[in-house]
DSSP file (Angstrom, degrees, kcal/mol; ACC not computed):
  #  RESIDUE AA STRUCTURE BP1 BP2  ACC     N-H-->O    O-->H-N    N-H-->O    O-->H-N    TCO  KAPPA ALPHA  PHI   PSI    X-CA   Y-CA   Z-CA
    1    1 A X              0   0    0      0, 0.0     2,-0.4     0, 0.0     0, 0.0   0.000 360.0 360.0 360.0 144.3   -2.0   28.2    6.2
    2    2 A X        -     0   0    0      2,-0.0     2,-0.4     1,-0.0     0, 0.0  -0.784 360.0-146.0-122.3 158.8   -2.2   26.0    3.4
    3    3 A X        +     0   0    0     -2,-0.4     2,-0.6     0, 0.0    -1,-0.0  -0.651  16.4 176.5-106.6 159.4   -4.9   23.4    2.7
    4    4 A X        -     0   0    0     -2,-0.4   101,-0.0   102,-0.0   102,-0.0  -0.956  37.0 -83.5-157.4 155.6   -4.5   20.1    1.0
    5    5 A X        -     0   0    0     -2,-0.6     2,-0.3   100,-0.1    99,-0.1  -0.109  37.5-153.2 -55.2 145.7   -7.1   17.1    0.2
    6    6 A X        -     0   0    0     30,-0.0     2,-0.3    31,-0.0   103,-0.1  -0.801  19.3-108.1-120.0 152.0   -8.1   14.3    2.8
    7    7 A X        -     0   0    0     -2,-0.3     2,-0.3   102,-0.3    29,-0.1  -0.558  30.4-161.9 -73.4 134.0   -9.4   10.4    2.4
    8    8 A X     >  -     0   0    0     -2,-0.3     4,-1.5     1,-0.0     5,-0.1  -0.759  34.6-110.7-127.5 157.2  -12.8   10.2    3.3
    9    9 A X  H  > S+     0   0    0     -2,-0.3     4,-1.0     2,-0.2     5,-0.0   0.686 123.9  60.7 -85.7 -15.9  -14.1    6.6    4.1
   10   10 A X  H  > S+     0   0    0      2,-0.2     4,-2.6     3,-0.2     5,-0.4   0.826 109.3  48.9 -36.0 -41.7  -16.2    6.9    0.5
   11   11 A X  H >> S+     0   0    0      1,-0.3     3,-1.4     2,-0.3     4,-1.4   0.991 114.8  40.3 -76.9 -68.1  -12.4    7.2   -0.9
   12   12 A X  H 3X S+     0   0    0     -4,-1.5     4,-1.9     1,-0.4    -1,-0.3   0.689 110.8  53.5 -84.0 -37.8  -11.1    4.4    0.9
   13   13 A X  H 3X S+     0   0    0     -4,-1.0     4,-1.5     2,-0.2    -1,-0.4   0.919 112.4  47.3 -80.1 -42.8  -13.9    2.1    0.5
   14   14 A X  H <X S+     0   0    0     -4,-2.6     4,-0.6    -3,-1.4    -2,-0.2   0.548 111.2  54.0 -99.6   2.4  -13.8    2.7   -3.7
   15   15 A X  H  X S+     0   0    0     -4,-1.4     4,-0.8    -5,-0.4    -1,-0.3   0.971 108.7  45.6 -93.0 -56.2  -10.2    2.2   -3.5
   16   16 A X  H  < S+     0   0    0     -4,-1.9     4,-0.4     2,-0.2    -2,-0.2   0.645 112.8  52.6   1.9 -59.3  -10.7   -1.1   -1.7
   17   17 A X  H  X S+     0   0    0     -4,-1.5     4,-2.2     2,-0.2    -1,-0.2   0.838 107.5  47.3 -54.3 -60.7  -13.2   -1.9   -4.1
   18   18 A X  H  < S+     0   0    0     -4,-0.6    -2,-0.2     2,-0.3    -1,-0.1   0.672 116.4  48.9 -77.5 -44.1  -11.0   -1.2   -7.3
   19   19 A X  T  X S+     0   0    0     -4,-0.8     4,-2.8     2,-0.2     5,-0.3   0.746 106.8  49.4 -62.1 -45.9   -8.2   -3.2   -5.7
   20   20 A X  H  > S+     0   0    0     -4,-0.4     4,-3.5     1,-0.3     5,-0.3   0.960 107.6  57.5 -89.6 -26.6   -9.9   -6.1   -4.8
   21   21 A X  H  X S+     0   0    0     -4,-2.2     4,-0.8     2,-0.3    -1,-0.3   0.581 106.5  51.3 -41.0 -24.1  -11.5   -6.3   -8.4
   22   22 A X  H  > S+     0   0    0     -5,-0.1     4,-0.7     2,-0.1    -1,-0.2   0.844 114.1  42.8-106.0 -38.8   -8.0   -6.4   -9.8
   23   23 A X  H >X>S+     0   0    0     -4,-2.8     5,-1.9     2,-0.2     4,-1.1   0.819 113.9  45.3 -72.3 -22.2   -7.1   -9.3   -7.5
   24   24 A X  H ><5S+     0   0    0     -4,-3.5     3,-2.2    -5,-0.3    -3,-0.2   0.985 105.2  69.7 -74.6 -46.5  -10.2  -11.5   -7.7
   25   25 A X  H 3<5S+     0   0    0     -4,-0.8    -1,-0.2    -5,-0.3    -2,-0.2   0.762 114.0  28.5 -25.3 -34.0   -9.8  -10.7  -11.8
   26   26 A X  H <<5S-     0   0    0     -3,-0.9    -1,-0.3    -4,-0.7    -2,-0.2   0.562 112.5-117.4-120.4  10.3   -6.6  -12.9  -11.5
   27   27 A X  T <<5 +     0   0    0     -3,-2.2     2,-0.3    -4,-1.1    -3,-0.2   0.786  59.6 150.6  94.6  19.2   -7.5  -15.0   -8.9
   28   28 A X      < -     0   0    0     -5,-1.9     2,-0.9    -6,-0.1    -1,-0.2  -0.729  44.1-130.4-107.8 149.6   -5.0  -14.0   -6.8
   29   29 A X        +     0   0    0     -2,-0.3    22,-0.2    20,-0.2    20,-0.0  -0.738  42.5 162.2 -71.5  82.9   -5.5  -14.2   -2.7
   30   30 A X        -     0   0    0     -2,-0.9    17,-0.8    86,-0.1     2,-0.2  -0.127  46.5-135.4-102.0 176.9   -4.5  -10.9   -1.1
   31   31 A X  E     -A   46   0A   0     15,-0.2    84,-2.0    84,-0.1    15,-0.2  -0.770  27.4-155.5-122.4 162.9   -4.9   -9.1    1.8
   32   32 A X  E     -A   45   0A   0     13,-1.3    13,-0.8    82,-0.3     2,-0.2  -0.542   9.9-173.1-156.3 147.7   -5.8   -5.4    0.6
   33   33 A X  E     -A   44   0A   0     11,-0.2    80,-1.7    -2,-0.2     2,-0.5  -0.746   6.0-164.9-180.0 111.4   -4.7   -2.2    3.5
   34   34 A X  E     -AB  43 112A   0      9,-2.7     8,-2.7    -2,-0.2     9,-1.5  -0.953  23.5-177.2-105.6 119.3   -6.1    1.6    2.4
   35   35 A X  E     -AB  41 111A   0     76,-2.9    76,-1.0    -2,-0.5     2,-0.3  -0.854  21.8-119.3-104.5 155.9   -3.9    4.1    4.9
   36   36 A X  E >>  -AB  40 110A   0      4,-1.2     3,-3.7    -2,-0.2     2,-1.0  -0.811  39.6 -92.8 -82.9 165.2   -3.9    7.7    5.4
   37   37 A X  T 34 S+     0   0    0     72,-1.8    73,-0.2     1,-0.4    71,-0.1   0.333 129.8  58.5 -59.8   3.8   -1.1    9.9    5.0
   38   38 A X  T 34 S-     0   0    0     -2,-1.0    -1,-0.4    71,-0.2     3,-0.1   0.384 118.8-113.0-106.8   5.2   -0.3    9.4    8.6
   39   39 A X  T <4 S+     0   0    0     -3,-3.7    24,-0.2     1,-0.4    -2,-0.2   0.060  70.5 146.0 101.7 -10.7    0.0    5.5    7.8
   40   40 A X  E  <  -A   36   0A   0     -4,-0.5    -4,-1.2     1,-0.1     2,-0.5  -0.231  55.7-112.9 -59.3 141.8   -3.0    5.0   10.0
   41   41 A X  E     +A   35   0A   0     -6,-0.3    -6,-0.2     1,-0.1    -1,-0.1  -0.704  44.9 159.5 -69.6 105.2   -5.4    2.0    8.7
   42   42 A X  E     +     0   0A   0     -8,-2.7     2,-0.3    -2,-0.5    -7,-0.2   0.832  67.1  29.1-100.8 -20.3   -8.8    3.3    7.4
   43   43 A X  E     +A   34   0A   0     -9,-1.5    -9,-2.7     2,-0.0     2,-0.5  -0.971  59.5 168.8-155.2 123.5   -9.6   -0.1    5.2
   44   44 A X  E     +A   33   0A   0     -2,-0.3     2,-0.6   -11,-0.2   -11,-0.2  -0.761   8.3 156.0-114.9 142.9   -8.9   -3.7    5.1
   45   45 A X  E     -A   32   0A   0    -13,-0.8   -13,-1.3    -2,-0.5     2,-0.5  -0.853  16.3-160.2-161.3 143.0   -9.7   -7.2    3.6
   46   46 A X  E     -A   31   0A   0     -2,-0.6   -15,-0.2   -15,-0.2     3,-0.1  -0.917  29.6-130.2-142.8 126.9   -8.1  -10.4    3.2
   47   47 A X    >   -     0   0    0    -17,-0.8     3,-1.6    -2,-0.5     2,-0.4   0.070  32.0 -84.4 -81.4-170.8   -9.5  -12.1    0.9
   48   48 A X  T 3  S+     0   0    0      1,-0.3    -1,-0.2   -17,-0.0     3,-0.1  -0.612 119.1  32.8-128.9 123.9  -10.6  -15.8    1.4
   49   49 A X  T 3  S+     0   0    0     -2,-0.4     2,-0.5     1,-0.2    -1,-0.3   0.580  92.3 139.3 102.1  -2.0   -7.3  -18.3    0.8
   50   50 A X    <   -     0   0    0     -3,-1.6    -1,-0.2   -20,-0.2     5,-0.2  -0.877  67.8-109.7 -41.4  82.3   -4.9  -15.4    2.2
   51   51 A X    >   -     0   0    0     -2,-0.5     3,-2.7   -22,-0.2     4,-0.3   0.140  26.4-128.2  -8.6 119.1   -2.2  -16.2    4.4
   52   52 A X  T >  S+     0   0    0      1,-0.3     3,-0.6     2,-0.2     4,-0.4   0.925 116.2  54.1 -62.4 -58.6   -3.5  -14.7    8.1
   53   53 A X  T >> S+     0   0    0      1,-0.2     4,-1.9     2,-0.2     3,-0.8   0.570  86.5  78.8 -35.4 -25.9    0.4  -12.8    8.0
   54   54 A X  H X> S+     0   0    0     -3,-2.7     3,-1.2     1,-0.3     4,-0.5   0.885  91.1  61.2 -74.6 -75.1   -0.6  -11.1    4.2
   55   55 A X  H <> S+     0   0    0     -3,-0.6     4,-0.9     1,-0.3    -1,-0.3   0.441 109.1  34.9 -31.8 -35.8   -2.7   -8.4    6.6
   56   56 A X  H X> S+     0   0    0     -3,-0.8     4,-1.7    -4,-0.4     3,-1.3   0.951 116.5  50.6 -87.0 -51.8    0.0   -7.0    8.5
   57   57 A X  H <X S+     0   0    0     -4,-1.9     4,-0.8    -3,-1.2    -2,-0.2   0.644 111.0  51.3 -77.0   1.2    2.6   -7.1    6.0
   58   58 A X  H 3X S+     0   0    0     -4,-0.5     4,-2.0     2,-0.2    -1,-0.3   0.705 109.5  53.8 -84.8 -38.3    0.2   -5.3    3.6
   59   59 A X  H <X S+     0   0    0     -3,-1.3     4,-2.0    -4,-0.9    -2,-0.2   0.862 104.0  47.8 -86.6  -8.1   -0.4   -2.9    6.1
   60   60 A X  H  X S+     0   0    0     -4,-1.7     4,-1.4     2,-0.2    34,-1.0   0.663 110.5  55.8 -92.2 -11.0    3.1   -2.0    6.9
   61   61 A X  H  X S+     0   0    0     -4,-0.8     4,-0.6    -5,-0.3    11,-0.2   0.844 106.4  52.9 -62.1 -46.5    3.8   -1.6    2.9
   62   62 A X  H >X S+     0   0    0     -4,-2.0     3,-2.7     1,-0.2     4,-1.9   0.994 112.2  42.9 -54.5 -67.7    0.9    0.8    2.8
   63   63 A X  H 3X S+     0   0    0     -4,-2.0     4,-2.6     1,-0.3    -1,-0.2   0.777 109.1  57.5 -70.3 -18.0    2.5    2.9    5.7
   64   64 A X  H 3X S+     0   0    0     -4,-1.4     4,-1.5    30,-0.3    -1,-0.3   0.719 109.6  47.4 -43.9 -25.6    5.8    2.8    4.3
   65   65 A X  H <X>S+     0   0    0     -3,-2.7     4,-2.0    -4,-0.6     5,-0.9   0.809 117.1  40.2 -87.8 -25.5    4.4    4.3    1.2
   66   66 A X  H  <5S+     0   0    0     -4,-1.9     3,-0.2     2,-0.2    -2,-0.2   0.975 113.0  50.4 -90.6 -53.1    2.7    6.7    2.8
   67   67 A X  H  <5S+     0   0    0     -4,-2.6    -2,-0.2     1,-0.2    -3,-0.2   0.844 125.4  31.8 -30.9 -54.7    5.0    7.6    5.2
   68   68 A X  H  <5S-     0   0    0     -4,-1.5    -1,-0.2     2,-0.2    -2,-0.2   0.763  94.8-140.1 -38.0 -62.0    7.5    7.9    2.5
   69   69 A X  T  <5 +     0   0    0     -4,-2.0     2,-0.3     1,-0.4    -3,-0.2   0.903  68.8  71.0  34.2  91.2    5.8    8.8    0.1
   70   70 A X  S   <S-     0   0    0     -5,-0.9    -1,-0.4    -6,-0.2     2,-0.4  -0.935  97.0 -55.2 177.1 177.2    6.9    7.0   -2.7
   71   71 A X    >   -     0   0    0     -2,-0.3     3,-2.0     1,-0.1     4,-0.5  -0.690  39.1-130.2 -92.7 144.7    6.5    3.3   -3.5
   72   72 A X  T 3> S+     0   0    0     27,-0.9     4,-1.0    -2,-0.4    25,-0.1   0.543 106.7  67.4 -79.6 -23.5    7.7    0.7   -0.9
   73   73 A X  H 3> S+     0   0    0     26,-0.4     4,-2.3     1,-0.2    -1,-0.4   0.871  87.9  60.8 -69.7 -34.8    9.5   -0.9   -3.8
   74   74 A X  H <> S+     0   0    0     -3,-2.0     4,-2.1     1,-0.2     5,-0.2   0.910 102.8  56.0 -44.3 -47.7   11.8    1.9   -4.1
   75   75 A X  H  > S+     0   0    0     -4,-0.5     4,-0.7     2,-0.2    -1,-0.2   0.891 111.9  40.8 -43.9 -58.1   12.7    0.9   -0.5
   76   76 A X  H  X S+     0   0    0     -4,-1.0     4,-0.7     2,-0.2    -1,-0.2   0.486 106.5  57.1 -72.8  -9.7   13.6   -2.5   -1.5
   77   77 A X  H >X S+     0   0    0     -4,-2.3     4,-1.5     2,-0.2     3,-0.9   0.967 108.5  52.2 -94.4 -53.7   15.3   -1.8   -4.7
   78   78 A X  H 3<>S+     0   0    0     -4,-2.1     5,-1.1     1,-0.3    -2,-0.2   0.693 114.6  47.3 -53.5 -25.4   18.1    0.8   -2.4
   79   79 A X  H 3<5S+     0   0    0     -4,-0.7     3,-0.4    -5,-0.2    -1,-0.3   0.875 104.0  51.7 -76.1 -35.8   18.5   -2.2   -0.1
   80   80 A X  H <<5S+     0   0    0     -3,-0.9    -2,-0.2    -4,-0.7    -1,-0.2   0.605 106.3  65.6 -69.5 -30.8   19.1   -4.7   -2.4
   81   81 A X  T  <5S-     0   0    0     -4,-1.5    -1,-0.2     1,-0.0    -2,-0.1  -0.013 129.2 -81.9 -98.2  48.0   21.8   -2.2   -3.9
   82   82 A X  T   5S+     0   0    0     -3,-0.4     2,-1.5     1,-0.1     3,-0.4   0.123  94.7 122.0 109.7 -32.1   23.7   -2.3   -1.3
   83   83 A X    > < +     0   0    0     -5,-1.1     3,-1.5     1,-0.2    -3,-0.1   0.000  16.3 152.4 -62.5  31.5   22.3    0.2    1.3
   84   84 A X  G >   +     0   0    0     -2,-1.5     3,-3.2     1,-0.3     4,-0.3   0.668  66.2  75.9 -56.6 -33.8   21.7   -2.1    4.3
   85   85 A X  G 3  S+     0   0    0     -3,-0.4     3,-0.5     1,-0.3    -1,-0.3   0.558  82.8  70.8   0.6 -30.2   22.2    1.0    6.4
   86   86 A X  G X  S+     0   0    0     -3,-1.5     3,-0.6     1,-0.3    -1,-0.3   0.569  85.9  70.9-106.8 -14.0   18.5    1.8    5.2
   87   87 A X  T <  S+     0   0    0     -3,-3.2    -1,-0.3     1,-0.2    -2,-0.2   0.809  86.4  57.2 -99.4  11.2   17.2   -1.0    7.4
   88   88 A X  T 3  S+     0   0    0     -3,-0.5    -1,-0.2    -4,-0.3     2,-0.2   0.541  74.0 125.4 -76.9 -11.9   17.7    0.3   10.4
   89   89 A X    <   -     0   0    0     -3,-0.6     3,-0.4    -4,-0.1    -3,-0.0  -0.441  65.9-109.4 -54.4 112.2   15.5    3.5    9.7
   90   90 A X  S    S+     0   0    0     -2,-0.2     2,-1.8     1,-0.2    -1,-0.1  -0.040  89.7   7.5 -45.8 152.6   12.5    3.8   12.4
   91   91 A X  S    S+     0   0    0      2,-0.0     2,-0.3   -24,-0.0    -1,-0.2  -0.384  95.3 103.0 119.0 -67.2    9.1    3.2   11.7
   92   92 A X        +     0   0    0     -2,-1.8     3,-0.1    -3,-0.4   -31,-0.1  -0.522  33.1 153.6 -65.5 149.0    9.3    1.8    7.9
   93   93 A X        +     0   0    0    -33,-0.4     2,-0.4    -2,-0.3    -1,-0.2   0.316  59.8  57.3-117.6 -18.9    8.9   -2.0    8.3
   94   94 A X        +     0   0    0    -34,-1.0     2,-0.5     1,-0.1   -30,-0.3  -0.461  51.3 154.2-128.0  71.4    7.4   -3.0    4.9
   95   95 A X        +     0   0    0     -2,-0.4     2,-0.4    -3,-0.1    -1,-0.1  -0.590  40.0 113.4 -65.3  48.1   10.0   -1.8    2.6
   96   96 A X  S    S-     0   0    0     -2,-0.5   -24,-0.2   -21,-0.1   -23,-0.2  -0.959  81.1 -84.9-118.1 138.6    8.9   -4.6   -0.1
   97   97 A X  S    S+     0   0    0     -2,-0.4    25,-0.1   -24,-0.2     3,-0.1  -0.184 103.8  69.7 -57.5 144.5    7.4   -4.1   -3.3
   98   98 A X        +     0   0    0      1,-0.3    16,-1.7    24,-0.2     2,-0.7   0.378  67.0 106.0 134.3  18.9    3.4   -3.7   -3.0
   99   99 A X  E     +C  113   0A   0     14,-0.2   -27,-0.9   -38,-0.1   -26,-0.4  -0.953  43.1 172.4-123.8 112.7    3.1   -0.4   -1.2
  100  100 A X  E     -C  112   0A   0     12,-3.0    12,-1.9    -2,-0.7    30,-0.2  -0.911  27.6-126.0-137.9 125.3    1.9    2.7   -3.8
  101  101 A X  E     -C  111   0A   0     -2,-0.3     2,-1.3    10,-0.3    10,-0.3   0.178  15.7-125.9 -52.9 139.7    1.0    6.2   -2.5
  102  102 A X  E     -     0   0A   0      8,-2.8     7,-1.5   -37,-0.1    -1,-0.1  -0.574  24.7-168.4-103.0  80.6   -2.3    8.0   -3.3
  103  103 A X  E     +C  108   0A   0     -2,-1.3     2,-0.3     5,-0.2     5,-0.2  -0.441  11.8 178.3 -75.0 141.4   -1.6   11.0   -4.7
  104  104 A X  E >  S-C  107   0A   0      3,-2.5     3,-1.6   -99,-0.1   -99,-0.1  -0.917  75.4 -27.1-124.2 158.0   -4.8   13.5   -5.0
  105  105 A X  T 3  S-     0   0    0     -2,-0.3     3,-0.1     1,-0.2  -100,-0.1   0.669 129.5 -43.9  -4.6  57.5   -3.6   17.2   -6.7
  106  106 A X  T 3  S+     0   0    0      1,-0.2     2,-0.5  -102,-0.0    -1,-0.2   0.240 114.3 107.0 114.3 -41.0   -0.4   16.8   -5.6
  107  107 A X  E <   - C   0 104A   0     -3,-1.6    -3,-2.5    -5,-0.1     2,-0.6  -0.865  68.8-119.3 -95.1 113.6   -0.6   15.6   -2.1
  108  108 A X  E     + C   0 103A   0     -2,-0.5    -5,-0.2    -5,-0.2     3,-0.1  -0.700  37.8 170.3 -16.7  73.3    0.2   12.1   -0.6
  109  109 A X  E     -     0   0A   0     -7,-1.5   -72,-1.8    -2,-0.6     2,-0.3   0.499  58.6 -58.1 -82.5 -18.1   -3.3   11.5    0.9
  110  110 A X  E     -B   36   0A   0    -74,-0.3    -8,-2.8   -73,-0.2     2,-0.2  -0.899  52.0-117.5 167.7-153.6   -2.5    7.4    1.8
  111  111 A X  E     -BC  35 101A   0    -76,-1.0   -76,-2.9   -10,-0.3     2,-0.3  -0.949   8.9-124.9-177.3 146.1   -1.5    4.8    0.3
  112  112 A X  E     -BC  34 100A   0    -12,-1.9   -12,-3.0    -2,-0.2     2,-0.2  -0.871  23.1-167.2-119.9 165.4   -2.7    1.2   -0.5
  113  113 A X  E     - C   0  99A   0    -80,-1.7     2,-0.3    -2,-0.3   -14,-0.2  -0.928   7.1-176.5-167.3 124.6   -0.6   -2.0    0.4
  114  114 A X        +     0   0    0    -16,-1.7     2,-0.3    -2,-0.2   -82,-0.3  -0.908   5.5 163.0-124.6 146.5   -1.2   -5.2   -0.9
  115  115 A X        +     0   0    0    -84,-2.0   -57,-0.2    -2,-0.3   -84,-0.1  -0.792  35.4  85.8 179.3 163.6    0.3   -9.0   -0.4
  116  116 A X  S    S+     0   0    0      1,-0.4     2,-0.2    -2,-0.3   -87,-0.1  -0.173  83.8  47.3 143.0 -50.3    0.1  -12.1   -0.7
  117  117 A X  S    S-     0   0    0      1,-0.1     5,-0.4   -89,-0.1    -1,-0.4  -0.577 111.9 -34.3-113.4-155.5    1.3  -13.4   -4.3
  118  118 A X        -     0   0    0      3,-0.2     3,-0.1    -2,-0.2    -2,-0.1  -0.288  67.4-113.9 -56.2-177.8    4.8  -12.1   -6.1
  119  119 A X  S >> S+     0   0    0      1,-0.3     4,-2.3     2,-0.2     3,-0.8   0.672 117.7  61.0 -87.6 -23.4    5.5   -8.3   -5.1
  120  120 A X  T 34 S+     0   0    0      1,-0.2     4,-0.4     2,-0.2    -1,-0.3   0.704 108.3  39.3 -76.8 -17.5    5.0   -7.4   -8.6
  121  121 A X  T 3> S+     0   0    0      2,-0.2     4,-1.0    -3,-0.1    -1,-0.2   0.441 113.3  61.9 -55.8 -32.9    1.3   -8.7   -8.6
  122  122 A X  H <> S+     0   0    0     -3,-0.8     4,-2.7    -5,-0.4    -2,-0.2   0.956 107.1  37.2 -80.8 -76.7    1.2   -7.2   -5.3
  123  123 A X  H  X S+     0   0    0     -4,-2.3     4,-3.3     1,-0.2    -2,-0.2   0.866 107.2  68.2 -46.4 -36.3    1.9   -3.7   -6.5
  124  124 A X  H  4 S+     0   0    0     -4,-0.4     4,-0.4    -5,-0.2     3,-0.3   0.906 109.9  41.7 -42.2 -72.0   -0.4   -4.3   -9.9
  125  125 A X  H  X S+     0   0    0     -4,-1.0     4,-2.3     1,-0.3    -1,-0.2   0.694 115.6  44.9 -67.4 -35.1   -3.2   -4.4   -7.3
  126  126 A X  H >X S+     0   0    0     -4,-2.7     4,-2.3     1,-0.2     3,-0.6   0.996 108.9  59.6 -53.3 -53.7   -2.2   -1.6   -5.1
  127  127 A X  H 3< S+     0   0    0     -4,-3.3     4,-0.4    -3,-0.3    -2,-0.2   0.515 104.5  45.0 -63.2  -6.3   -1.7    0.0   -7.9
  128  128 A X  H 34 S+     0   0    0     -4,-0.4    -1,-0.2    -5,-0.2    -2,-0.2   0.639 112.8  53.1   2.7 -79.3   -5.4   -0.3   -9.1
  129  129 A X  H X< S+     0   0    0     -4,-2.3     3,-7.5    -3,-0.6     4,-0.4   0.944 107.1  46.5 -47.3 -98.9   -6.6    0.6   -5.8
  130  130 A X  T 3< S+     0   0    0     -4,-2.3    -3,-0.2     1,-0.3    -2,-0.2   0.508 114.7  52.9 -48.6  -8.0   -4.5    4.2   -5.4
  131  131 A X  T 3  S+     0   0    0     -4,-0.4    -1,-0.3    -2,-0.4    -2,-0.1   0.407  94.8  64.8 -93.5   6.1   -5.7    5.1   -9.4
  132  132 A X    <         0   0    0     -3,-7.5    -2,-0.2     1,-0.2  -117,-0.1   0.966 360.0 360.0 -75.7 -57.7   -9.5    4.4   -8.2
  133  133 A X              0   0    0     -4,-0.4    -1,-0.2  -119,-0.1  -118,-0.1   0.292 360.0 360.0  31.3 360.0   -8.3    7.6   -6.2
């Protein structure tokens, strides 16, 4: 049997933390969504001047990413070339950039998912978060 590293709610909270530091820095109005590697929601915020919606679709970037494991943009960039096929796939729903994986030695552990300004701003912050890691 093999072992691999887990998210702790310490982890998730300084990942949160690390994230939302990168959005207040520019001022931007997120909502913020720490998953584990089963997509599951261990941490949230939406920050004040968020759009109510940012909070779900931030969390379904996160569990795309995790599920995935790979970044949610990846998703969006194969669709956009052509692969509409790809939206019909069960599960992922937030195939838009802003979704980035938490790798710990190797292992997918989660994932953060952010939105609320462009997707590339979105991902800045995830990414942020998932290197607080």
């Amino acid at each position: 049997m093999k072992t691999k590293p887990f998210m702790t709610l310490d982890d998730a909270t300084r990942i949160l933390t690390a994230a939302r530091q990168e959005a207040q820095k520019n001022n931007w109005a997120v909502a913020i969504v720490v998953v584990d590697d089963g997509g599951h929601p261990l941490a949230l915020e939406r920050l004040d001047g968020c759009a109510a919606i940012g909070a779900y679709v931030a969390t379904e970037k996160a569990r795309s990413a995790a599920l995935g494991r790979r970044e949610s943009k990846q998703y969006e960039e194969m669709i956009n070339a052509g692969r509409n096929a790809f939206l019909s796939v069960p599960v992922l729903q937030g195939m838009l950039e802003g979704g980035v994986p938490i790798i710990v030695d190797g292992h997918v552990v989660g994932a953060v998912g952010v939105s609320g300004v462009k997707s590339d701003q979105d991902a800045q912050v995830a990414k942020a978060g998932a290197n607080a890691a």
